[in-house]
PQR file with spaces between the fields and no chain letter, atoms N, CA, C, O and H, PARSE charges and radii, in Angstrom:
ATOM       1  N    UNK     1      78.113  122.979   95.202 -0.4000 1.5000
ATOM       2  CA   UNK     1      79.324  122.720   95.944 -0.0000 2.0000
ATOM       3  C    UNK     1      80.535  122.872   95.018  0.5500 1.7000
ATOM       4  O    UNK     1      80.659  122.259   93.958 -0.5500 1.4000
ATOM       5  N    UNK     2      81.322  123.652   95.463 -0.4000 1.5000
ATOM       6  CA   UNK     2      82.800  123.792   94.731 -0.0000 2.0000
ATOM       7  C    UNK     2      83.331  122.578   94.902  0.5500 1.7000
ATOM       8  O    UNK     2      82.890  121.881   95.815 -0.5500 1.4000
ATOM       9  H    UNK     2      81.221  124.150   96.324  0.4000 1.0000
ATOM      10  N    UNK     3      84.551  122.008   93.921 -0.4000 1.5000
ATOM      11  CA   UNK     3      85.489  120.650   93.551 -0.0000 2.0000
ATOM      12  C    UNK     3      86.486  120.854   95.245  0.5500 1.7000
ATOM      13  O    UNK     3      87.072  119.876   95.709 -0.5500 1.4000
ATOM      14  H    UNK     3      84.910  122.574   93.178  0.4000 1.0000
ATOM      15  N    UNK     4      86.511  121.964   95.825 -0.4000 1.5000
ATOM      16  CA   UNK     4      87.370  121.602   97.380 -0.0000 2.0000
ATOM      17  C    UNK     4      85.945  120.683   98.262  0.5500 1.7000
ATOM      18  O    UNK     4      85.999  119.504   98.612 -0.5500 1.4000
ATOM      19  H    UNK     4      86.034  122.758   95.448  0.4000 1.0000
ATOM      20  N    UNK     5      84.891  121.519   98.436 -0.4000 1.5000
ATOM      21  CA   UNK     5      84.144  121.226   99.065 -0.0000 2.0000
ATOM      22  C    UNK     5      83.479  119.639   98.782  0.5500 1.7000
ATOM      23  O    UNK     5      82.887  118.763   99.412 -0.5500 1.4000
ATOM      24  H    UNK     5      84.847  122.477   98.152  0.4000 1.0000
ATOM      25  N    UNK     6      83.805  119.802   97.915 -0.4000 1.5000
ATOM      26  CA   UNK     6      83.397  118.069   97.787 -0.0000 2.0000
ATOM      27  C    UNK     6      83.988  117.176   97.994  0.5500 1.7000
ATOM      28  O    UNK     6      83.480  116.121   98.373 -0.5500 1.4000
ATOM      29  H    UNK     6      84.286  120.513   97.402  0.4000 1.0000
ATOM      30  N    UNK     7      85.828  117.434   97.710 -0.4000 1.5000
ATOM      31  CA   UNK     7      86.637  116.482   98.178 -0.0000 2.0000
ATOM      32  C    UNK     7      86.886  116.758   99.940  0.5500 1.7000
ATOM      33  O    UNK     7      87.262  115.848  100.678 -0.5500 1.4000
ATOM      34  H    UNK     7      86.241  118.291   97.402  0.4000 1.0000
ATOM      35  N    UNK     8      86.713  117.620  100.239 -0.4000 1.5000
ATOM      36  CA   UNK     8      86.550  117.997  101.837 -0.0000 2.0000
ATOM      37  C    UNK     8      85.483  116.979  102.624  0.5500 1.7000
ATOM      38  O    UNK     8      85.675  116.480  103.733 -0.5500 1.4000
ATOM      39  H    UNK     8      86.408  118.359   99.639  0.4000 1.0000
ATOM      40  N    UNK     9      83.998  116.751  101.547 -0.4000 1.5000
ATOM      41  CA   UNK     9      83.480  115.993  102.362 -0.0000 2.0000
ATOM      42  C    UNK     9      83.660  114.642  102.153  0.5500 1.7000
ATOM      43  O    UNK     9      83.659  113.958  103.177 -0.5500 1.4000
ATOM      44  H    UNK     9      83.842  117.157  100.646  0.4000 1.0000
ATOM      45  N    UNK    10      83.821  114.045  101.045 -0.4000 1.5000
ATOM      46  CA   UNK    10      84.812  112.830  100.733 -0.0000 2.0000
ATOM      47  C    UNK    10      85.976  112.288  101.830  0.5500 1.7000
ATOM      48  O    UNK    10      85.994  111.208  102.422 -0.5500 1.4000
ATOM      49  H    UNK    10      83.822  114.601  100.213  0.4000 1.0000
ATOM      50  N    UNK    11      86.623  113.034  101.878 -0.4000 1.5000
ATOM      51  CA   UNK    11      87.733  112.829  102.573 -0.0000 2.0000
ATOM      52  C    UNK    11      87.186  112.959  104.286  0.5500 1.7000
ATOM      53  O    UNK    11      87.699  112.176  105.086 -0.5500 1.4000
ATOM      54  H    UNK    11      86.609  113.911  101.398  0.4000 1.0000
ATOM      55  N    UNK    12      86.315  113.800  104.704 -0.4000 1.5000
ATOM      56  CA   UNK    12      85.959  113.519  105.822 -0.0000 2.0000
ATOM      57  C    UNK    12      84.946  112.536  105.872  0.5500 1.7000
ATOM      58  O    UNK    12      85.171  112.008  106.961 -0.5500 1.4000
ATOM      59  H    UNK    12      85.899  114.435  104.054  0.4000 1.0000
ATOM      60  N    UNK    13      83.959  111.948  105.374 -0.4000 1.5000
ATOM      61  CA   UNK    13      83.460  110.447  105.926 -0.0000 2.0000
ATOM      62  C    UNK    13      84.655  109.120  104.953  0.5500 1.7000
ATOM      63  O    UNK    13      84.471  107.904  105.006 -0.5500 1.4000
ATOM      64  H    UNK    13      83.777  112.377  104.489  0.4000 1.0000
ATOM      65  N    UNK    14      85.478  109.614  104.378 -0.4000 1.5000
ATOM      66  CA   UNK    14      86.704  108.599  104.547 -0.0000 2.0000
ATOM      67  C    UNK    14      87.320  107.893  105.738  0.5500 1.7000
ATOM      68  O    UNK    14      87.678  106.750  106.023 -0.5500 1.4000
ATOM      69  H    UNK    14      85.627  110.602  104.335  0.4000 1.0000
ATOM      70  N    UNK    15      87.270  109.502  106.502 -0.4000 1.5000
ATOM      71  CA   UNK    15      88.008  109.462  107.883 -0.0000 2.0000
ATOM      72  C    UNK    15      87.444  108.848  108.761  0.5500 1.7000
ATOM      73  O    UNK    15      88.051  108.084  109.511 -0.5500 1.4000
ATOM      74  H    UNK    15      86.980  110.430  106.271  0.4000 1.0000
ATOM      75  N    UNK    16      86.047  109.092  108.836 -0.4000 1.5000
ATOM      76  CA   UNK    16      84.847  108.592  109.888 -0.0000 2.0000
ATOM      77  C    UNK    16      85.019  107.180  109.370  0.5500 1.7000
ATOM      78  O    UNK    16      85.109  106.419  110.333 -0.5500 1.4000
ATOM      79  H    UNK    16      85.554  109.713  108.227  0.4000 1.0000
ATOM      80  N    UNK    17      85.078  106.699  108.499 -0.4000 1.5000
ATOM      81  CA   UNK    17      84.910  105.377  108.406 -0.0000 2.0000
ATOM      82  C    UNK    17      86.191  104.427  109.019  0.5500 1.7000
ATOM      83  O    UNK    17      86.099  103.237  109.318 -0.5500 1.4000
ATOM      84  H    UNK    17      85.005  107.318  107.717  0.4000 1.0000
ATOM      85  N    UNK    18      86.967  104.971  109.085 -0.4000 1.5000
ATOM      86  CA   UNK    18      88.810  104.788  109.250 -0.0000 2.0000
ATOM      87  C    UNK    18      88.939  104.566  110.903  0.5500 1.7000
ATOM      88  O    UNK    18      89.501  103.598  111.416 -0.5500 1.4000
ATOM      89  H    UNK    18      87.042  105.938  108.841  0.4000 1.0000
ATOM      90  N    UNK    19      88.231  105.786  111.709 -0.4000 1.5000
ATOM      91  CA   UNK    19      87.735  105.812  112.548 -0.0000 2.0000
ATOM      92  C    UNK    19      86.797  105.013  113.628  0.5500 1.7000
ATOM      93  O    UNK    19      86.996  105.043  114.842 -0.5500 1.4000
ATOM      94  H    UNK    19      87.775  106.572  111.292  0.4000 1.0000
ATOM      95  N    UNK    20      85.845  104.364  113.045 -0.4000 1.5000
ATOM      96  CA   UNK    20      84.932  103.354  112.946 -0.0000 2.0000
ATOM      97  C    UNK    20      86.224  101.943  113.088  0.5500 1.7000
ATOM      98  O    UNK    20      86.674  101.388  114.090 -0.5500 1.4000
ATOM      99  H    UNK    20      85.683  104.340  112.059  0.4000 1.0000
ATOM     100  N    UNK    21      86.430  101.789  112.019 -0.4000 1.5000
ATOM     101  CA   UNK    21      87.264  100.274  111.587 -0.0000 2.0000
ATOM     102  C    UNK    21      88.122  100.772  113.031  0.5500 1.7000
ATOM     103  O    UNK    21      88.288   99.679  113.571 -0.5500 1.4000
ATOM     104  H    UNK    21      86.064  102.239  111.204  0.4000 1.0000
ATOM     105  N    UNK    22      88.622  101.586  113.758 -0.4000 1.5000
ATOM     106  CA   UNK    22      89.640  101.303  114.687 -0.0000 2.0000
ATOM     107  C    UNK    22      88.694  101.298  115.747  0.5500 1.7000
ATOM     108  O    UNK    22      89.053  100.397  116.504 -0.5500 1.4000
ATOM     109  H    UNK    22      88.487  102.475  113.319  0.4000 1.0000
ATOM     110  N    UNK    23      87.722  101.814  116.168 -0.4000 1.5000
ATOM     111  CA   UNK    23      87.066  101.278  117.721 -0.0000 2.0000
ATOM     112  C    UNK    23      86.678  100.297  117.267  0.5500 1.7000
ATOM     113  O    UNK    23      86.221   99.756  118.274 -0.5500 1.4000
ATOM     114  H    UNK    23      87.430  102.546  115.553  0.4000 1.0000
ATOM     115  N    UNK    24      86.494   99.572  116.400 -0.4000 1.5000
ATOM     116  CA   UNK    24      85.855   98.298  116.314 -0.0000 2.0000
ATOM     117  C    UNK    24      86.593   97.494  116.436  0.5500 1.7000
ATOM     118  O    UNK    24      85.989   96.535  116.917 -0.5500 1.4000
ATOM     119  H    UNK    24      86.865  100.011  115.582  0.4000 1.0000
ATOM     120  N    UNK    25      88.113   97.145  116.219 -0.4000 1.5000
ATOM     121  CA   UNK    25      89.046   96.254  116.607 -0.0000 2.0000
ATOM     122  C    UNK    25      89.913   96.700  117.858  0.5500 1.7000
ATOM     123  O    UNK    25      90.951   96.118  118.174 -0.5500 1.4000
ATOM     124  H    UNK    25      88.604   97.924  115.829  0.4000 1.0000
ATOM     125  N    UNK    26      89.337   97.902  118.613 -0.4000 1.5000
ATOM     126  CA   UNK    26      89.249   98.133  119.734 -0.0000 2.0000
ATOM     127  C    UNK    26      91.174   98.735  120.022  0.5500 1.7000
ATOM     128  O    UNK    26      91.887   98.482  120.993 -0.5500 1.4000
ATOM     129  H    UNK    26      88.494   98.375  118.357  0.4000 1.0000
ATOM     130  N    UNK    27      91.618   99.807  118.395 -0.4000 1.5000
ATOM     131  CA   UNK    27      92.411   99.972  118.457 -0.0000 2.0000
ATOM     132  C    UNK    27      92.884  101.475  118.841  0.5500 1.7000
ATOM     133  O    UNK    27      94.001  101.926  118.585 -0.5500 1.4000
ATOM     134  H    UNK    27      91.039  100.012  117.606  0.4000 1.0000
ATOM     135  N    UNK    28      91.797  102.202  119.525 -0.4000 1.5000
ATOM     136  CA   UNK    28      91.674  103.392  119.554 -0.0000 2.0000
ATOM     137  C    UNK    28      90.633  103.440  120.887  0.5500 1.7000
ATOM     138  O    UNK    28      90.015  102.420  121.193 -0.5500 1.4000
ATOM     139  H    UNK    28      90.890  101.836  119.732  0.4000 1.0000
ATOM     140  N    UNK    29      90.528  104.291  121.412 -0.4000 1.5000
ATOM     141  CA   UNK    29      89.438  104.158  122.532 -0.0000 2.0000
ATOM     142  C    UNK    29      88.679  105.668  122.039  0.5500 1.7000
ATOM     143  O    UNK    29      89.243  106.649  121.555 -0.5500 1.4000
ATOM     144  H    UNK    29      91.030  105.119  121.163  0.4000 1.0000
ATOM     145  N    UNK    30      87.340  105.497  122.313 -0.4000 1.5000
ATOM     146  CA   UNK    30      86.392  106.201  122.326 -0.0000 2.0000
ATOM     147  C    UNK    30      86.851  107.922  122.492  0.5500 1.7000
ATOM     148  O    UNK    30      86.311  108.815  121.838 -0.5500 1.4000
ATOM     149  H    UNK    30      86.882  104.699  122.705  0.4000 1.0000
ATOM     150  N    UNK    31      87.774  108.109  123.341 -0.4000 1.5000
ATOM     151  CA   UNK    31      88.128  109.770  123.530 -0.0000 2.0000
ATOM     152  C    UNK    31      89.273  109.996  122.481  0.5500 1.7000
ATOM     153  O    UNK    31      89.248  111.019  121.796 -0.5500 1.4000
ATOM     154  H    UNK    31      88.212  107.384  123.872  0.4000 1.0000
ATOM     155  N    UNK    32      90.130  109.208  122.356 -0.4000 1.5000
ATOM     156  CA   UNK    32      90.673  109.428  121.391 -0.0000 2.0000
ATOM     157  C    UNK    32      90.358  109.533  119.593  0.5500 1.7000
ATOM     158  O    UNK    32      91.162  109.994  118.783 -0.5500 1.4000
ATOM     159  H    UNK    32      90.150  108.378  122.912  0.4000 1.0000
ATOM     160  N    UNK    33      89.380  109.135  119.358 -0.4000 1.5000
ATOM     161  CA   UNK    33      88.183  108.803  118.370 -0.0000 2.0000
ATOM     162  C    UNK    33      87.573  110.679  118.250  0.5500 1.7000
ATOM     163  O    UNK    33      87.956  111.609  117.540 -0.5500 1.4000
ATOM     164  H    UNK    33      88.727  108.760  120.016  0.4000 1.0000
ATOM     165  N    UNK    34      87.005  110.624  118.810 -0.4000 1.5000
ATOM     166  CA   UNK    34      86.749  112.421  119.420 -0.0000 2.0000
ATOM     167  C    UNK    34      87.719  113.034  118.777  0.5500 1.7000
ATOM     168  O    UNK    34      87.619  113.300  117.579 -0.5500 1.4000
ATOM     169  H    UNK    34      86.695  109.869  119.387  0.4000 1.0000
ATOM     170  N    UNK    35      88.559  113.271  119.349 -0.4000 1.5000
ATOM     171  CA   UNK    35      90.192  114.028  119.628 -0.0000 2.0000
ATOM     172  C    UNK    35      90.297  113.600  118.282  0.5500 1.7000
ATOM     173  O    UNK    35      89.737  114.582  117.795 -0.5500 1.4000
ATOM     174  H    UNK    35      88.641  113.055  120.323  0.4000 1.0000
ATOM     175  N    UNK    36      90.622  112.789  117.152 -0.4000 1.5000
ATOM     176  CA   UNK    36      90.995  112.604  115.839 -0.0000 2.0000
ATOM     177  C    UNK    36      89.627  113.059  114.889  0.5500 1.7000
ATOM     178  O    UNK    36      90.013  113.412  113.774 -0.5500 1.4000
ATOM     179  H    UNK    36      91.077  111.991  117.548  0.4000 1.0000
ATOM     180  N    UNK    37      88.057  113.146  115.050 -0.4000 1.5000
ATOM     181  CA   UNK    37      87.705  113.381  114.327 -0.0000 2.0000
ATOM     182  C    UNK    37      87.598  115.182  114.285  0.5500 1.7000
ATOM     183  O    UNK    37      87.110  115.829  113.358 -0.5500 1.4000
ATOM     184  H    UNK    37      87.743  112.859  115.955  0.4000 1.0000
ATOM     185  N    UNK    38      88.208  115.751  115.575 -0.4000 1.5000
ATOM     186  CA   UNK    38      88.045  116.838  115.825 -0.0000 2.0000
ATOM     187  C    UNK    38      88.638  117.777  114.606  0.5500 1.7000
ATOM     188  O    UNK    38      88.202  118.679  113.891 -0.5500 1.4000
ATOM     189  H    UNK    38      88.605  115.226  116.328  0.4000 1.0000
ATOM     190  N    UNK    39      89.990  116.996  114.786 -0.4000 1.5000
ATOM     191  CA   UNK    39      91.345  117.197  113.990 -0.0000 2.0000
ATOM     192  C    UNK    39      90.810  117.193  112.542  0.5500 1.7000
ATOM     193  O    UNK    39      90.911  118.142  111.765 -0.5500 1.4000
ATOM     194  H    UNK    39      90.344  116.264  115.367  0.4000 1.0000
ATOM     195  N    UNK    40      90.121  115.788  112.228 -0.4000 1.5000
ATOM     196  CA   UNK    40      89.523  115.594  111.274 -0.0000 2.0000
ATOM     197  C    UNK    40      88.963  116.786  110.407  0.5500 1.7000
ATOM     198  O    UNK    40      89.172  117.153  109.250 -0.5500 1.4000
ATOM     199  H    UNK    40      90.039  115.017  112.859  0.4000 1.0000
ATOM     200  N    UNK    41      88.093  117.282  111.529 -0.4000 1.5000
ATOM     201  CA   UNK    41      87.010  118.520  110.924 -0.0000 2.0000
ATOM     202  C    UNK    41      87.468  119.443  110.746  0.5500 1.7000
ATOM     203  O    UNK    41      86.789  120.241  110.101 -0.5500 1.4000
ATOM     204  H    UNK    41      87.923  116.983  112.468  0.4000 1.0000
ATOM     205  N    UNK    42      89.149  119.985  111.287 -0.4000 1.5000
ATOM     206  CA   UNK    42      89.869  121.175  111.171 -0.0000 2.0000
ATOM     207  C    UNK    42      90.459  121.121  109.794  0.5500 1.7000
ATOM     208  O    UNK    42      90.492  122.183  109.173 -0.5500 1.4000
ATOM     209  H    UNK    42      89.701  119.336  111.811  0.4000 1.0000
ATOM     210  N    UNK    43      90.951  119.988  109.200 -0.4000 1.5000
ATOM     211  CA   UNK    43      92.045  119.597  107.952 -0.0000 2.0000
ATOM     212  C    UNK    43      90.651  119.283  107.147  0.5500 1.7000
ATOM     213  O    UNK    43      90.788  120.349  106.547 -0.5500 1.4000
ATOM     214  H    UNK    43      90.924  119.125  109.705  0.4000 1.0000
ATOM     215  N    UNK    44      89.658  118.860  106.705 -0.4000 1.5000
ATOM     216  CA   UNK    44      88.627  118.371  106.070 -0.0000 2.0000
ATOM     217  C    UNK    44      87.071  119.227  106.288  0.5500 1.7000
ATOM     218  O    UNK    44      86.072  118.535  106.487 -0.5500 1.4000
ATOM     219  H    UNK    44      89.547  117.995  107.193  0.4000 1.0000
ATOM     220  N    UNK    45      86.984  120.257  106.253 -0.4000 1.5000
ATOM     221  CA   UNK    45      85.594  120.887  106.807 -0.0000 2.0000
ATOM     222  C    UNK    45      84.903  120.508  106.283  0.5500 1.7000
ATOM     223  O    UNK    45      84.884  120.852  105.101 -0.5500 1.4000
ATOM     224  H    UNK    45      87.796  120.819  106.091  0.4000 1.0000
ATOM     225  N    UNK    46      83.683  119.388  106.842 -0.4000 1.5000
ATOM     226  CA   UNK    46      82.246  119.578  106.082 -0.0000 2.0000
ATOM     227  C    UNK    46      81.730  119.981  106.227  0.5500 1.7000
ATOM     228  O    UNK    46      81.384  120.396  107.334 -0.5500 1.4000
ATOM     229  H    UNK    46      83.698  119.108  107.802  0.4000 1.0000
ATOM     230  N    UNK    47      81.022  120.279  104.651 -0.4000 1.5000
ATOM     231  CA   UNK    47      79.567  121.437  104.712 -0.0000 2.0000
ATOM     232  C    UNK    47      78.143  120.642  105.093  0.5500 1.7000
ATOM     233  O    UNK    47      77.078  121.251  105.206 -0.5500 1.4000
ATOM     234  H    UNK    47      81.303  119.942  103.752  0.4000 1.0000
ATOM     235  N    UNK    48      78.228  119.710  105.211 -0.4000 1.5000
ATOM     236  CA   UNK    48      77.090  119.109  106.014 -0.0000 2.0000
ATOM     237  C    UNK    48      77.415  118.552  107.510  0.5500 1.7000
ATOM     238  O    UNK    48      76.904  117.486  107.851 -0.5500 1.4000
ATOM     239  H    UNK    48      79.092  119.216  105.119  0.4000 1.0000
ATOM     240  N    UNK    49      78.391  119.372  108.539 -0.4000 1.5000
ATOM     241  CA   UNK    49      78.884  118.836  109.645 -0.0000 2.0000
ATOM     242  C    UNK    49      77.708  118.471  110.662  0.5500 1.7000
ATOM     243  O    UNK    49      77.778  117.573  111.500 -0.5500 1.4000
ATOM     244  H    UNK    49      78.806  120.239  108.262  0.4000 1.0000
ATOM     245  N    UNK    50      76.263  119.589  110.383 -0.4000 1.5000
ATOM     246  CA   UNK    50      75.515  119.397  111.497 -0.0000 2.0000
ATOM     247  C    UNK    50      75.184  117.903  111.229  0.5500 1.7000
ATOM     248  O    UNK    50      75.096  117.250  112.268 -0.5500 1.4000
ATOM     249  H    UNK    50      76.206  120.318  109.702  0.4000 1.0000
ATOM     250  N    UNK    51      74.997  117.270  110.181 -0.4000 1.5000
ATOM     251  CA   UNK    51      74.337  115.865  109.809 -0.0000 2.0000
ATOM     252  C    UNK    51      75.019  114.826  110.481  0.5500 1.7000
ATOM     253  O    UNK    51      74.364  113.831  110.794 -0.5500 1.4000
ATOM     254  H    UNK    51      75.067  117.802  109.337  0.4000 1.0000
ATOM     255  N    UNK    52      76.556  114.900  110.834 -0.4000 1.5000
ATOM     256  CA   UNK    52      77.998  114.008  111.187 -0.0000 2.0000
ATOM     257  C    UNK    52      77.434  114.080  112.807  0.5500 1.7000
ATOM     258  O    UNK    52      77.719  113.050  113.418 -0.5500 1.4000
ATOM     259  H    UNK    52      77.088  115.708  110.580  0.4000 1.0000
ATOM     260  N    UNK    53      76.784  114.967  113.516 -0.4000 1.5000
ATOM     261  CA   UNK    53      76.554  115.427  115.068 -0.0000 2.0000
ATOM     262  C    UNK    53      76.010  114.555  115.517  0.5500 1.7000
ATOM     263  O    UNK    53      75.678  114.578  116.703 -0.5500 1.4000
ATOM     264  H    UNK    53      76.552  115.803  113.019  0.4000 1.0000
């Protein structure tokens, strides 16, 4: 893995976790959760995305 690709996947289960902490205090609803990790995966590509599915 190249030094992008690693901070790419870093930074995307950063996000997932960020993600997480807001449906859990029920500050985000479920489609919108979607809709941000989508975004997520466009600005952050992981190379293990099928595993995130």
């Amino acid at each position: 893995m190249t030094d992008t690709q690693v901070r790419n996947e870093i930074n995307y289960r950063r996000s997932v976790l960020v993600l997480k902490r807001l449906l859990q205090f029920g500050l985000i609803t479920e489609e919108q959760a979607k809709q941000i990790d989508m975004l997520n995966r466009e600005s952050f590509p992981p190379l293990l995305e099928q595993l995130y599915d």
